[in-house]
MIFI-146570 format. One record per residue: x, y, z of N, C-alpha, C, O in turn; chain. Coordinates in nm, 4 decimals. Layout:
% residues N
{n_px=X	n_py=Y	n_pz=Z	ca_px=X	ca_py=Y	ca_pz=Z	c_px=X	c_py=Y	c_pz=Z	o_px=X	o_py=Y	o_pz=Z	ch=A};
...
***
This chain:
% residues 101
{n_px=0.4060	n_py=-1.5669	n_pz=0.8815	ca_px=0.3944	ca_py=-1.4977	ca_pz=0.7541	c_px=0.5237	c_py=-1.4233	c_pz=0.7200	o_px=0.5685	o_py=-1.4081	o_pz=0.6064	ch=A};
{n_px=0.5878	n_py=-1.3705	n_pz=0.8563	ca_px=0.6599	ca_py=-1.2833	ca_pz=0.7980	c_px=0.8370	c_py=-1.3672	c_pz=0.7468	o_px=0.9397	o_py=-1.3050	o_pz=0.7197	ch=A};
{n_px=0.8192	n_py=-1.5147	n_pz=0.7483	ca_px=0.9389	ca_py=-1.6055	ca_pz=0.6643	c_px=0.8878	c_py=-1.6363	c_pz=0.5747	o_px=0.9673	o_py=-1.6632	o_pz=0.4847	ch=A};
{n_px=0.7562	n_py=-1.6512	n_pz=0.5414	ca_px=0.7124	ca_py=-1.7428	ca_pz=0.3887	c_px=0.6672	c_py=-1.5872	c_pz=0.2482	o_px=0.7125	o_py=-1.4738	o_pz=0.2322	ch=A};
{n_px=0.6032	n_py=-1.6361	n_pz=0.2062	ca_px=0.6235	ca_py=-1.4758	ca_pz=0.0608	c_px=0.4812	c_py=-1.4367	c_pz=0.1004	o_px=0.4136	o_py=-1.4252	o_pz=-0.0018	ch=A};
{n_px=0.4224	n_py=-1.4161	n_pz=0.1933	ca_px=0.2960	ca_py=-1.3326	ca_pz=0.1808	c_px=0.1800	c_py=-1.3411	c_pz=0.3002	o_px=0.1754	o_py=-1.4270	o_pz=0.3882	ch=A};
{n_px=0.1109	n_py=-1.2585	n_pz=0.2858	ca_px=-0.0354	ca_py=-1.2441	ca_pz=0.4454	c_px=-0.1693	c_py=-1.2517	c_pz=0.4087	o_px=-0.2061	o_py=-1.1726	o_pz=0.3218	ch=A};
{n_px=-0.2387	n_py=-1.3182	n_pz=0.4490	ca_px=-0.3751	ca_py=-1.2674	ca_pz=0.4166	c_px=-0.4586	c_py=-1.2690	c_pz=0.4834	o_px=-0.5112	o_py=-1.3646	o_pz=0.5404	ch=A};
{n_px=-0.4914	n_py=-1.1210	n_pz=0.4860	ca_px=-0.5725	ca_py=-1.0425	ca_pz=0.6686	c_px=-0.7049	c_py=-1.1256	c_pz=0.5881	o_px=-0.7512	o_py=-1.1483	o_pz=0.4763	ch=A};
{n_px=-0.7256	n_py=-1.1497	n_pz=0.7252	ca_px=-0.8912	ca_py=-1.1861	ca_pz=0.7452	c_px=-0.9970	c_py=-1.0737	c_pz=0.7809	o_px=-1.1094	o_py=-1.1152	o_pz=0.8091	ch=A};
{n_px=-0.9765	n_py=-0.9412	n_pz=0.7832	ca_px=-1.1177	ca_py=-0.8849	ca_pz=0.8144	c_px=-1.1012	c_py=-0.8352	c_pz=0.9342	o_px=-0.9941	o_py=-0.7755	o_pz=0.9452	ch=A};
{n_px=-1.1944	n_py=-0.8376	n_pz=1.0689	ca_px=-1.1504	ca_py=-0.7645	ca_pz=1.1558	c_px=-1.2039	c_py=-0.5981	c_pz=1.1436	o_px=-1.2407	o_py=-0.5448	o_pz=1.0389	ch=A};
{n_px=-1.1981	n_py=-0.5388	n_pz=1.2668	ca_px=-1.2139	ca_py=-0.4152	ca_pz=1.3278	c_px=-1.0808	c_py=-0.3513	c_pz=1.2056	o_px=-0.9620	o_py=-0.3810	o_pz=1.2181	ch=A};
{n_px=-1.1340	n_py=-0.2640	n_pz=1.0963	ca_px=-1.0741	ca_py=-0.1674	ca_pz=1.0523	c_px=-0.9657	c_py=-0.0873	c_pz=1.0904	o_px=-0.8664	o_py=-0.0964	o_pz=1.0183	ch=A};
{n_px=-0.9593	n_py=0.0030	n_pz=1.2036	ca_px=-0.8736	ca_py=0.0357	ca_pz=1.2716	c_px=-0.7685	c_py=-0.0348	c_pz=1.3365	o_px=-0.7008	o_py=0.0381	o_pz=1.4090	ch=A};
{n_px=-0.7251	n_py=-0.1846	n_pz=1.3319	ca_px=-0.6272	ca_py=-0.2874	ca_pz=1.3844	c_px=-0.5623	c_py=-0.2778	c_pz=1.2698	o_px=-0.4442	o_py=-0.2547	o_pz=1.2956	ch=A};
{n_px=-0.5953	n_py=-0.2889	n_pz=1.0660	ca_px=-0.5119	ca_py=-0.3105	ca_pz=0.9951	c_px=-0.3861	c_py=-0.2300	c_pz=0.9696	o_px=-0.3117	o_py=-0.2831	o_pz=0.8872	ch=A};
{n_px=-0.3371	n_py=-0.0962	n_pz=1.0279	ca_px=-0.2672	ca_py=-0.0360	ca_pz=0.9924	c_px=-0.1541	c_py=-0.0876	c_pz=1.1223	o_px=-0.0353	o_py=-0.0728	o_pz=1.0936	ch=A};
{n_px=-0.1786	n_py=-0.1336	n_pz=1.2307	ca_px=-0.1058	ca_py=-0.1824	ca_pz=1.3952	c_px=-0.0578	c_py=-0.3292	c_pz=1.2957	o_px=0.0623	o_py=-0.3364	o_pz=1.2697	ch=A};
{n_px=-0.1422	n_py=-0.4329	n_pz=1.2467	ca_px=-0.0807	ca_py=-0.5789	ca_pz=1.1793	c_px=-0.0339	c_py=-0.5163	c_pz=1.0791	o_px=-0.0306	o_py=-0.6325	o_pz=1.0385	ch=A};
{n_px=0.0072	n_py=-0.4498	n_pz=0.9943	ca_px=0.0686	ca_py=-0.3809	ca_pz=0.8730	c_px=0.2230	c_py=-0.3647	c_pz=0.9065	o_px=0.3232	o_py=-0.4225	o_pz=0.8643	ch=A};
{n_px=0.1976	n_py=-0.2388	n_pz=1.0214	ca_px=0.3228	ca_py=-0.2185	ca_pz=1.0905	c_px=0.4103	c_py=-0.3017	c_pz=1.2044	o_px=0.5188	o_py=-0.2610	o_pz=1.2460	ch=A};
{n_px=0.3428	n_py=-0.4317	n_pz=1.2510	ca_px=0.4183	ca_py=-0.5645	ca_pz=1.3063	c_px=0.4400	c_py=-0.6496	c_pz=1.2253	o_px=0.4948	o_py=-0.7504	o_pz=1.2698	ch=A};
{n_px=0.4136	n_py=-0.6470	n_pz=1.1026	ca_px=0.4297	ca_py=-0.7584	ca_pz=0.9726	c_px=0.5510	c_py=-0.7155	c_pz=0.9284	o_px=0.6347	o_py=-0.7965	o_pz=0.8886	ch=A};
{n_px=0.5752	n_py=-0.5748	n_pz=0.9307	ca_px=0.6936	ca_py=-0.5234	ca_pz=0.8554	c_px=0.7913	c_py=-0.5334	c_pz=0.9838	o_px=0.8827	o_py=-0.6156	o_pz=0.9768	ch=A};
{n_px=0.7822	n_py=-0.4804	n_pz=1.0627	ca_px=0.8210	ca_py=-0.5209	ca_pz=1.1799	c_px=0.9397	c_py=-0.6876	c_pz=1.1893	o_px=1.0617	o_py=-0.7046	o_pz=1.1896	ch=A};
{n_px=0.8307	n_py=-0.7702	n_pz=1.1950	ca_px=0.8378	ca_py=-0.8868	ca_pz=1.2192	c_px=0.9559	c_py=-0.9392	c_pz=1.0585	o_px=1.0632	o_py=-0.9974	o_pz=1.0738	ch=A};
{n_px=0.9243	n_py=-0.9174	n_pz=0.9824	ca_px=0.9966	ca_py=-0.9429	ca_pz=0.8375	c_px=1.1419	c_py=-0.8759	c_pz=0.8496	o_px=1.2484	o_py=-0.9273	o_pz=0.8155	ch=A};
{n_px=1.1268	n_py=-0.7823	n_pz=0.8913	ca_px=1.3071	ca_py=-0.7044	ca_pz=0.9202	c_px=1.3878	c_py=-0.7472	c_pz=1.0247	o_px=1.5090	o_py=-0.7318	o_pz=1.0396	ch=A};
{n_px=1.2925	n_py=-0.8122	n_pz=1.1073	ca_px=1.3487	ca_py=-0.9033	ca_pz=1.2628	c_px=1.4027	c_py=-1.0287	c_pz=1.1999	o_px=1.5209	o_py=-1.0595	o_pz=1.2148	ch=A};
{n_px=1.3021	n_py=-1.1165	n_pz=1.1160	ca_px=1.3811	ca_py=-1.2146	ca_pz=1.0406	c_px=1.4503	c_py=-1.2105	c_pz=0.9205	o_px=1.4823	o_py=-1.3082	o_pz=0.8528	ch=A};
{n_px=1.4739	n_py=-1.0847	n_pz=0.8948	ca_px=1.5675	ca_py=-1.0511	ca_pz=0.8117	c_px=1.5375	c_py=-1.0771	c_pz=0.6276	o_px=1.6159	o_py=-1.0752	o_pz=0.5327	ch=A};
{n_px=1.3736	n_py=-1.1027	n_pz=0.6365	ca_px=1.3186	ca_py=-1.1167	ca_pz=0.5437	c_px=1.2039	c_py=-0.9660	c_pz=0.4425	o_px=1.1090	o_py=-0.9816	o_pz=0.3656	ch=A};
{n_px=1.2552	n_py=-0.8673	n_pz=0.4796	ca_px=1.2076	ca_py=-0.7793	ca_pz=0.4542	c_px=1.2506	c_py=-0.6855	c_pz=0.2909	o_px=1.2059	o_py=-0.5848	o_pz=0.2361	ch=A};
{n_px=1.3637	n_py=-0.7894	n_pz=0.2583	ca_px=1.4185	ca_py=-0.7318	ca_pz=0.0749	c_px=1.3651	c_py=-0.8222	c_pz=0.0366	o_px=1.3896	o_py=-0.7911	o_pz=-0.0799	ch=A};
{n_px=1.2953	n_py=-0.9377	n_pz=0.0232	ca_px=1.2534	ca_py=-1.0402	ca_pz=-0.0538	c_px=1.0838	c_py=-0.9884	c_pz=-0.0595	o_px=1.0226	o_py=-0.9156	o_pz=0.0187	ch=A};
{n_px=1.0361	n_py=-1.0603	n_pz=-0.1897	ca_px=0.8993	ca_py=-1.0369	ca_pz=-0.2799	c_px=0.8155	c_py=-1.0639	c_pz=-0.1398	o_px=0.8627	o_py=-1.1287	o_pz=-0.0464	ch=A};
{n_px=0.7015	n_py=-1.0121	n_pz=-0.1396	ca_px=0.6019	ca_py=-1.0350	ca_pz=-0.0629	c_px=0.4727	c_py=-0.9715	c_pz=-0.1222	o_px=0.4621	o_py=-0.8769	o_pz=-0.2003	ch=A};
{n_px=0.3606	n_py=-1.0629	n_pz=-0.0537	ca_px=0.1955	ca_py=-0.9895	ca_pz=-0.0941	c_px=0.1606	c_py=-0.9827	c_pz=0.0189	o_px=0.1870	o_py=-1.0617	o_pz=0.1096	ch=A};
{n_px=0.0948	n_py=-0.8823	n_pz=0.0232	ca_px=-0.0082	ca_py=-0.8245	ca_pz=0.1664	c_px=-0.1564	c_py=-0.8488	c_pz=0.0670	o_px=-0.1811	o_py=-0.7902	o_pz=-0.0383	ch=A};
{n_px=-0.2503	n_py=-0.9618	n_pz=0.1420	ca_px=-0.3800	ca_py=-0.9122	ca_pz=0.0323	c_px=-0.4583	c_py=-0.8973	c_pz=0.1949	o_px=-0.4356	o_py=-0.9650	o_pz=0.2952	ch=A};
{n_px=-0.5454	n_py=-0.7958	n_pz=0.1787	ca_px=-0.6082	ca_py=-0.7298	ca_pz=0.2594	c_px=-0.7926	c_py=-0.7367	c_pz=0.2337	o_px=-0.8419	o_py=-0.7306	o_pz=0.1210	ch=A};
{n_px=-0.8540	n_py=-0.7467	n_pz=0.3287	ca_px=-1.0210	ca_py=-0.7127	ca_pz=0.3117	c_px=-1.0413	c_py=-0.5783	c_pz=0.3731	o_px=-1.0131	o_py=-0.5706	o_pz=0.4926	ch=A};
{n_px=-1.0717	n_py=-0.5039	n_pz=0.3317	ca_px=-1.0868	ca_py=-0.3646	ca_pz=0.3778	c_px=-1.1612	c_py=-0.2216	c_pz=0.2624	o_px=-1.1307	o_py=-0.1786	o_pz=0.1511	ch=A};
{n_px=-1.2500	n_py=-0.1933	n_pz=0.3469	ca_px=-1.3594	ca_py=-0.0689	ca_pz=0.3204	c_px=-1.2551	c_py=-0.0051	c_pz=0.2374	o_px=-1.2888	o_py=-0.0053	o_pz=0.1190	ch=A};
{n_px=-1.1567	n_py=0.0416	n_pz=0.2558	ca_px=-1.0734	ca_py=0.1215	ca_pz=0.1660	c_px=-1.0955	c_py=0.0636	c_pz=0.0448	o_px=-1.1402	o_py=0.1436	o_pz=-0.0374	ch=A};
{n_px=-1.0795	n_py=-0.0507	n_pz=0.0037	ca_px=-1.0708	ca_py=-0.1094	ca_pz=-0.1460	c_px=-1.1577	c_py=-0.0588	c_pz=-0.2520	o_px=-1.1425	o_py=-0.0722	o_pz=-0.3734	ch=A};
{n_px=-1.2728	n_py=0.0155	n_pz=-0.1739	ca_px=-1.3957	ca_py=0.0478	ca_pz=-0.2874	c_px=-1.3654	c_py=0.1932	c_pz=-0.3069	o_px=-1.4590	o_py=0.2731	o_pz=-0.3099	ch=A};
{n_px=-1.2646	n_py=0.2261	n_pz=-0.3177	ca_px=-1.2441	ca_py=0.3772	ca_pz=-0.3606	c_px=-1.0971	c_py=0.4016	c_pz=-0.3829	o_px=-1.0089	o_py=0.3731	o_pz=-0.3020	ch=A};
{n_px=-1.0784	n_py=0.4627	n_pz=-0.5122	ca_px=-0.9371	ca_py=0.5033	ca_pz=-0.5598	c_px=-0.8201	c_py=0.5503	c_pz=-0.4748	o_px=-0.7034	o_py=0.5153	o_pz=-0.4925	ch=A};
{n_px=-0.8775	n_py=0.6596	n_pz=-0.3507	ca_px=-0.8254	ca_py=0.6945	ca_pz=-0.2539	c_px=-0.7760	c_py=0.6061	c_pz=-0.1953	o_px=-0.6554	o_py=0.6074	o_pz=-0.1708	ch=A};
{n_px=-0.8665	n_py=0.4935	n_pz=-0.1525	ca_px=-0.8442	ca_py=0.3926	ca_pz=-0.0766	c_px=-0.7429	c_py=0.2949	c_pz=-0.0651	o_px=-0.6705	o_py=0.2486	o_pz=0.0230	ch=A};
{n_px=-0.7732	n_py=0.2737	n_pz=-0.2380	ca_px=-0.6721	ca_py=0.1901	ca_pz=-0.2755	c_px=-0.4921	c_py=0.2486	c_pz=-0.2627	o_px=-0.3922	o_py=0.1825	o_pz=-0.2343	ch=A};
{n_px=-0.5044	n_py=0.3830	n_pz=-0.2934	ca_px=-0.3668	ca_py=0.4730	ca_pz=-0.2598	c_px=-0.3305	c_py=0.3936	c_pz=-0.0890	o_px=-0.2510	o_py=0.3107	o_pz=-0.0448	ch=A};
{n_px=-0.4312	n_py=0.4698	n_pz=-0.0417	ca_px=-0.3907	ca_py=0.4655	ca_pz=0.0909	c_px=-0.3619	c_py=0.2984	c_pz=0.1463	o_px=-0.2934	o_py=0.3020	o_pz=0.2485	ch=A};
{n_px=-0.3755	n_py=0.2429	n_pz=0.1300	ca_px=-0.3878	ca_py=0.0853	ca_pz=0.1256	c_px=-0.1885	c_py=0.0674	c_pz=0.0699	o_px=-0.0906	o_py=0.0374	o_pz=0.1383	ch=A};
{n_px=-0.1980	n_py=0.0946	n_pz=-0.0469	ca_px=-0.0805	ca_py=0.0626	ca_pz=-0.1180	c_px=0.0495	c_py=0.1395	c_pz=-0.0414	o_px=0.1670	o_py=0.1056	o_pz=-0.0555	ch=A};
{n_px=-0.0012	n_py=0.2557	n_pz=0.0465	ca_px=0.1205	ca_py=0.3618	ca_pz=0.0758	c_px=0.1650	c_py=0.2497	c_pz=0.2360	o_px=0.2732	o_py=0.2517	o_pz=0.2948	ch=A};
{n_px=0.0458	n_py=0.1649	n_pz=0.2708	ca_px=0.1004	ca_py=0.0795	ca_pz=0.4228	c_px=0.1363	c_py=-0.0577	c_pz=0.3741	o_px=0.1144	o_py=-0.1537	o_pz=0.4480	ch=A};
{n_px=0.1986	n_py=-0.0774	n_pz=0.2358	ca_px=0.2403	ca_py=-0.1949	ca_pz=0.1849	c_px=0.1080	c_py=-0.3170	c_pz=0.1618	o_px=0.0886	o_py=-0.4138	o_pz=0.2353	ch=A};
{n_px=0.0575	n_py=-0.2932	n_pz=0.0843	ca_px=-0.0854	ca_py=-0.3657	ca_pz=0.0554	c_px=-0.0360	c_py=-0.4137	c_pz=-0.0712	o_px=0.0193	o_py=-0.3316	o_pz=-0.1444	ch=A};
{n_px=-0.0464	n_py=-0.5266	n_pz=-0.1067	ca_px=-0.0205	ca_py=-0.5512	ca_pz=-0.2771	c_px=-0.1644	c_py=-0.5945	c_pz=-0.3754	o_px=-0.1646	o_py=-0.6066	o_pz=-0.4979	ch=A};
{n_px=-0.2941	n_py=-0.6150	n_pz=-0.2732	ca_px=-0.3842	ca_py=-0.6401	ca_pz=-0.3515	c_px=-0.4855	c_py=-0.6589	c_pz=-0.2448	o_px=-0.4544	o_py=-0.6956	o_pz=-0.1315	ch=A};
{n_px=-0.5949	n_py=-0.6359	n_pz=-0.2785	ca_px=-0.7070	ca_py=-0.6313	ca_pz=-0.1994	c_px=-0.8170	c_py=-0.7696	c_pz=-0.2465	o_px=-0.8116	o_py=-0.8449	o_pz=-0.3438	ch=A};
{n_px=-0.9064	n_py=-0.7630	n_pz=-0.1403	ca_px=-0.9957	ca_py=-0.8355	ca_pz=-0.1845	c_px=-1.1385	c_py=-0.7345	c_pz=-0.1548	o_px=-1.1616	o_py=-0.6563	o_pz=-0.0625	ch=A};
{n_px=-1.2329	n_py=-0.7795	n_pz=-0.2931	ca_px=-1.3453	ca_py=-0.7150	ca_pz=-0.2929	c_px=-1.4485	c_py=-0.7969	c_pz=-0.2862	o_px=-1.4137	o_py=-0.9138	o_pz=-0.3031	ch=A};
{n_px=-1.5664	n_py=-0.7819	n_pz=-0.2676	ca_px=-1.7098	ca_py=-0.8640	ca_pz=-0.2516	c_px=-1.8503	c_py=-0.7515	c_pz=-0.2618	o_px=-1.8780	o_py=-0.6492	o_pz=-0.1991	ch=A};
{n_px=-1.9118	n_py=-0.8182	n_pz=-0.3601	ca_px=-2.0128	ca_py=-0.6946	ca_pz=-0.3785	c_px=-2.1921	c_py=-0.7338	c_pz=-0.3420	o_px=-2.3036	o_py=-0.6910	o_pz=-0.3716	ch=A};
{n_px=-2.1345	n_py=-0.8330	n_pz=-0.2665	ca_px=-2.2573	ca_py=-0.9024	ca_pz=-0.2108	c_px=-2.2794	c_py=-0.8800	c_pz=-0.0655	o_px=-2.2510	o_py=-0.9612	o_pz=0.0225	ch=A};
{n_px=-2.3426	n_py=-0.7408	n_pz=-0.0449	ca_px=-2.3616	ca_py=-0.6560	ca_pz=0.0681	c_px=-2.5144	c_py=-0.6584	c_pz=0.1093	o_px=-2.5932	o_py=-0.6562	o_pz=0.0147	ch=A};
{n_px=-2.5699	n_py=-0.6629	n_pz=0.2421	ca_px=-2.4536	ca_py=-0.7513	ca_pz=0.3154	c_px=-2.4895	c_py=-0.8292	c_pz=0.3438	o_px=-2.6034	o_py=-0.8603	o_pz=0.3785	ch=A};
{n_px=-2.3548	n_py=-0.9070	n_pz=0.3324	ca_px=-2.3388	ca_py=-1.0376	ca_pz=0.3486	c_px=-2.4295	c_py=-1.1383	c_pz=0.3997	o_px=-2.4638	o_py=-1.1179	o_pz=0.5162	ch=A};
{n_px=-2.4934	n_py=-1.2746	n_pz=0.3263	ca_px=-2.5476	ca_py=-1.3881	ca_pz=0.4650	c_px=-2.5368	c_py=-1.5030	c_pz=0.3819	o_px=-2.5347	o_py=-1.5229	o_pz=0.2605	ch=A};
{n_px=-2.5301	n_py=-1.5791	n_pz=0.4945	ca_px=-2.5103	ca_py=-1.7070	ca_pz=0.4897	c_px=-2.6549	c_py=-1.7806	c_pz=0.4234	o_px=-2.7503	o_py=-1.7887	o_pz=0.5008	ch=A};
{n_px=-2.6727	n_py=-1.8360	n_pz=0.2767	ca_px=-2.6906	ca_py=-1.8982	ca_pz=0.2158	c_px=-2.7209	c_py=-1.8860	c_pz=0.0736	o_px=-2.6431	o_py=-1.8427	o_pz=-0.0114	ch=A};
{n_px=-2.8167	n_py=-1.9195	n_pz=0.0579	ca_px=-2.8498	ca_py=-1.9086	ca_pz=-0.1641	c_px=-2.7899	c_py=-1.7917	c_pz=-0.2057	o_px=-2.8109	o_py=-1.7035	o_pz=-0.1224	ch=A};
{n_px=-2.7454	n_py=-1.7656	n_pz=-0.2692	ca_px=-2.6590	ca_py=-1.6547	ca_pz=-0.3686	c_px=-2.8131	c_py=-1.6284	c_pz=-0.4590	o_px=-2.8453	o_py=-1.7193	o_pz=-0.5354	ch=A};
{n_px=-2.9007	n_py=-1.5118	n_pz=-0.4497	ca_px=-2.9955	ca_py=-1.4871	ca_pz=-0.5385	c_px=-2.9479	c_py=-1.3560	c_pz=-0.6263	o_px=-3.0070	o_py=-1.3210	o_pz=-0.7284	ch=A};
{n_px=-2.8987	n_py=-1.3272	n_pz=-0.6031	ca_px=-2.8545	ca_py=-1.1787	ca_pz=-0.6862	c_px=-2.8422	c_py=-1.2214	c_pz=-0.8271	o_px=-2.7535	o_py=-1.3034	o_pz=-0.8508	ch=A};
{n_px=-2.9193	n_py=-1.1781	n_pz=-0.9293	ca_px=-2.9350	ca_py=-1.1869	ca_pz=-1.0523	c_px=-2.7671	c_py=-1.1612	c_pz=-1.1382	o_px=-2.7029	o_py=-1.0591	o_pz=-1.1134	ch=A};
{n_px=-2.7303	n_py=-1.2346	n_pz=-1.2066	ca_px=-2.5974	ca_py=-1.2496	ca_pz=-1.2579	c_px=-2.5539	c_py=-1.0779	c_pz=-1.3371	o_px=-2.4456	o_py=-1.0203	o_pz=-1.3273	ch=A};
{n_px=-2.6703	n_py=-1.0329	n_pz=-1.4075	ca_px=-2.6416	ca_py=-0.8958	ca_pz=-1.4282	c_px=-2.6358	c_py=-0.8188	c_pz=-1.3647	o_px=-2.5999	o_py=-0.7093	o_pz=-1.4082	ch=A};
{n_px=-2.6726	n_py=-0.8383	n_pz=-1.2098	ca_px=-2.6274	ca_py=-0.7246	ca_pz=-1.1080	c_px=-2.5133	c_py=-0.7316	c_pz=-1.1017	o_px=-2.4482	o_py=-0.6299	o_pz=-1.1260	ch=A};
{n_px=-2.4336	n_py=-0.8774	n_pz=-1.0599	ca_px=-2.3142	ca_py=-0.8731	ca_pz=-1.0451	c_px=-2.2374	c_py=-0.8259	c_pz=-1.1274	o_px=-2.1539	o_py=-0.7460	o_pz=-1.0851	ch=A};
{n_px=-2.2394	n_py=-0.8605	n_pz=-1.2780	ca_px=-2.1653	ca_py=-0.7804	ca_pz=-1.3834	c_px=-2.1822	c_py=-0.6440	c_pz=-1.3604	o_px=-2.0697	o_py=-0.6012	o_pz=-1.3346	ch=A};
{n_px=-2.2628	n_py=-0.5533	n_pz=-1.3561	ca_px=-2.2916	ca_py=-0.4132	ca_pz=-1.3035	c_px=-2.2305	c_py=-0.3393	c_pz=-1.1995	o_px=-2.2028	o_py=-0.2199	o_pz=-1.2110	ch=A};
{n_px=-2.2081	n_py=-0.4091	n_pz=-1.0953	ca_px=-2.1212	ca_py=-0.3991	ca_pz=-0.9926	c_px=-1.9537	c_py=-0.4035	c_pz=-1.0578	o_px=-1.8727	o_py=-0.3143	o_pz=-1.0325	ch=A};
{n_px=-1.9305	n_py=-0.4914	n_pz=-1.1212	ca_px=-1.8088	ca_py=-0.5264	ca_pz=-1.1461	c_px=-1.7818	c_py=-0.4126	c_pz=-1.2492	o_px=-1.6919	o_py=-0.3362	o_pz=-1.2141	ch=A};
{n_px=-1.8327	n_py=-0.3890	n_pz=-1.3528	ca_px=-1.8068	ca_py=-0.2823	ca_pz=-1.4254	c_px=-1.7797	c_py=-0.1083	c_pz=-1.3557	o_px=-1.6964	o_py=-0.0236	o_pz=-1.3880	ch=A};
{n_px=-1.8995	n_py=-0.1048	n_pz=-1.2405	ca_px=-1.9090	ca_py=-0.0181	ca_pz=-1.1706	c_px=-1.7570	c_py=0.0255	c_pz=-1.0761	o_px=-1.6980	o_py=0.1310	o_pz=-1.0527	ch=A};
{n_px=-1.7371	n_py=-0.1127	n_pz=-1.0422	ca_px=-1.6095	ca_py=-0.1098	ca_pz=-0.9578	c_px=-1.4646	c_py=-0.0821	c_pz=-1.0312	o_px=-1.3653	o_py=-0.0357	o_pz=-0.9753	ch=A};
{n_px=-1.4772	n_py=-0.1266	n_pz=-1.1876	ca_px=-1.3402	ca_py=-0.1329	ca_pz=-1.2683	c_px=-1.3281	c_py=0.0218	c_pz=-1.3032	o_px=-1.2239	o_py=0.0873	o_pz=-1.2981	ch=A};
{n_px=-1.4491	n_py=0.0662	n_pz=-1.3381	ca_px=-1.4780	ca_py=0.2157	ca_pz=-1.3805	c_px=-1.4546	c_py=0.3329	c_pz=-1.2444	o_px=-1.3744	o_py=0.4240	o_pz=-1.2653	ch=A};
{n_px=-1.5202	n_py=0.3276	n_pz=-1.1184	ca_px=-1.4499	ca_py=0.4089	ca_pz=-1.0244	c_px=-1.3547	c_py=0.3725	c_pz=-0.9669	o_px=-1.3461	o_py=0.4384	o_pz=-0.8633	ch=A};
{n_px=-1.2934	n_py=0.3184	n_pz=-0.9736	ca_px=-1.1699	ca_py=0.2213	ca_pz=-0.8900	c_px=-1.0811	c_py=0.1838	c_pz=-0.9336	o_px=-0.9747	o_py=0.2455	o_pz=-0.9302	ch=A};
{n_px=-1.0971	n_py=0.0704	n_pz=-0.9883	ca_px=-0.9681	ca_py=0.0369	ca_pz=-1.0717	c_px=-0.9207	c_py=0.1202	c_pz=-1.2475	o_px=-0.8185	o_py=0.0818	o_pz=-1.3044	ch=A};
{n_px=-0.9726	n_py=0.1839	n_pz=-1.2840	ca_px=-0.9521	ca_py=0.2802	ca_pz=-1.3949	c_px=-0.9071	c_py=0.4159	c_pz=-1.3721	o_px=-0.8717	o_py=0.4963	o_pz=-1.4584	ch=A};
{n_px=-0.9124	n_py=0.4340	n_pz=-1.2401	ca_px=-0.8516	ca_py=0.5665	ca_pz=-1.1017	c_px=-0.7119	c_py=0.5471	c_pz=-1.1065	o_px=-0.6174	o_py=0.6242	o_pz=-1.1234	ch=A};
{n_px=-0.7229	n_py=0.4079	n_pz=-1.0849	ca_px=-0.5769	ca_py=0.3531	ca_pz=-1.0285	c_px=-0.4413	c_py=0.2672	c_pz=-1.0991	o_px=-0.3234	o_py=0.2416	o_pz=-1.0749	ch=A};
{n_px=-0.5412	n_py=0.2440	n_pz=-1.1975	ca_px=-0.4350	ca_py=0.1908	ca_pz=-1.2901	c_px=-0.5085	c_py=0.2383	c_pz=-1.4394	o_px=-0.5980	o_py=0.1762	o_pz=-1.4969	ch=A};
{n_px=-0.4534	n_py=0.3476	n_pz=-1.4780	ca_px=-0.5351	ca_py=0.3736	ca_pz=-1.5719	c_px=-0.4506	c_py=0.3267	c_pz=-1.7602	o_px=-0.5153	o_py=0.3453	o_pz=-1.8633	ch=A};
***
């Protein structure tokens, strides 16, 4: 990751993303690729809160991924389509309207 333009954490024990954050940057200044464009997209509990998203962005994060289908299982998607819109509004309104207003 750290020669091509970008990472994308898979998930994982919470407390490891800030240790792969700081060997990514690490690793990018070793190959001498650390002034060139890059995306960090991240899955992480932080994403659902304005704070979060700060704190996310201050360890080089360029975008998160969210999912509001909690929690999670493996098969039929039943959640009524207006929940999901509800959620999504919910999320643009505490979160992303925090943060990029």
């Amino acid at each position: 990751a750290a020669r091509s333009d970008g990472w994308l954490h898979g998930g994982g024990d919470p407390a490891d993303l800030p240790g792969l954050l700081e060997r990514l940057a690490q690793l990018r200044e070793e190959d001498g690729t650390a002034d060139r464009d890059f995306e960090v997209h991240v899955i992480s509990l932080d994403a659902y809160s304005a704070d979060g998203i700060r704190r996310l962005e201050e360890q080089g994060v360029t975008d998160v991924i969210v999912g509001f289908r909690w929690p999670y299982a493996v098969g039929p998607d039943t959640e009524p389509v207006q929940t999901k819109v509800d959620n999504l509004r919910r999320f643009a309104d505490q979160v992303i309207g925090k943060v990029r207003p």
